[in-house]
N, C-alpha and C positions, 0 to 999 in steps of 0.2 A: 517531206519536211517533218521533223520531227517535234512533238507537242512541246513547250517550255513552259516553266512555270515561275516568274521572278520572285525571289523572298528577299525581302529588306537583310542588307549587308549584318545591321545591327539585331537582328534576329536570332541567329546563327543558324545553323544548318539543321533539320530531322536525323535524327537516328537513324530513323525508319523507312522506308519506300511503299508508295500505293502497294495493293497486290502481293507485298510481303507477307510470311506464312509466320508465322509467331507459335509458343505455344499455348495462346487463349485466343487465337484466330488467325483468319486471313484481314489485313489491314483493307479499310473500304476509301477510310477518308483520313484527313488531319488536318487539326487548325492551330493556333496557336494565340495565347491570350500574353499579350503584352507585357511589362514590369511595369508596375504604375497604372495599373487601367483597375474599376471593381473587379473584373473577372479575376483577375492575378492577385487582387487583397482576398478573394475569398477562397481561391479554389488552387492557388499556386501558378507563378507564372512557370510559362513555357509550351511547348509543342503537348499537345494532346492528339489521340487516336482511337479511331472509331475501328472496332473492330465485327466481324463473323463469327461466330466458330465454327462453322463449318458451311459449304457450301447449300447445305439443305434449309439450313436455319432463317427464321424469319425475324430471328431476334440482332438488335446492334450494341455492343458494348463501348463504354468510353473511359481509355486510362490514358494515366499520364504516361508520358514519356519513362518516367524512373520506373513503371509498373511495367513495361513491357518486355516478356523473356523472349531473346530471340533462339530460335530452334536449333540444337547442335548437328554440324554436319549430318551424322550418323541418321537424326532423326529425321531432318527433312527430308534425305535419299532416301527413306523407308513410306513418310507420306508419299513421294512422288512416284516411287516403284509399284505403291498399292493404290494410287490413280489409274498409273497406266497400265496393269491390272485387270481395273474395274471394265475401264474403256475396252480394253482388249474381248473380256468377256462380251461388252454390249455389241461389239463387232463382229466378235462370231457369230451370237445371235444373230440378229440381221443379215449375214450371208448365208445362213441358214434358210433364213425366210427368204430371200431370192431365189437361193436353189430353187426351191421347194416352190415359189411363186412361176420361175422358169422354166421347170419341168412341166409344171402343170398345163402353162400354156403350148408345149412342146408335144405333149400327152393327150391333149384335149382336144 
C-alpha cells in the first residue's frame, strides 16, 4: 500500500514533490501556512519547502513556493548521470576489495 497524504481541498495542491531535485536542493519536507493565520500576515501565505543542497549537507533551507526553480530536463539528466557515475565508481572499488579479499583467502 502506498503512503497517502490528505491536504485540505481549499489549500490547493504543491508544486513540488518530497525528494524532488531543485536547483537550491533536494526537497526534505513542506508545510504550508494558511490565508488568514499570523504565519501568512507575516511571511506570506501558501506552500513552503525545506530544502538540502546537496546530499552531504548538514544544512536545511526554507523557501516559498514562488522561490523554487525547478531543474531543466537537460540539468537533472546530467545530476543523475554523475550520481550514477559516482556509485558506479564506489562499486568498482568494492569489487576490487573482494577480489583482492577472495584471492587472498584462496592464496592463503
Amino acid at each position: 500500500m502506498q503512503p497517502t497524504i490528505s491536504i485540505p481541498r481549499h489549500w490547493g495542491y504543491p508544486r513540488f514533490a518530497l525528494d524532488q531535485r531543485t536547483k537550491d536542493g533536494i526537497i526534505l519536507g513542506l508545510y504550508y501556512y494558511p490565508n488568514g493565520t499570523e504565519l501568512a500576515e507575516q511571511f506570506g501565505g501558501g506552500w513552503r519547502y525545506a530544502l538540502m543542497p546537496n546530499k552531504n549537507s548538514d544544512e536545511l533551507f526554507h523557501f516559498q513556493e514562488s522561490q523554487i526553480q525547478p531543474l531543466t530536463p537537460e540539468e537533472l539528466f546530467h545530476q543523475i548521470t554523475a550520481e550514477i557515475d559516482f556509485y558506479q565508481q564506489q562499486i568498482n572499488i568494492l569489487n576490487r576489495q573482494l577480489t583482492v579479499l577472495t584471492e587472498g583467502a584462496t592464496n592463503g
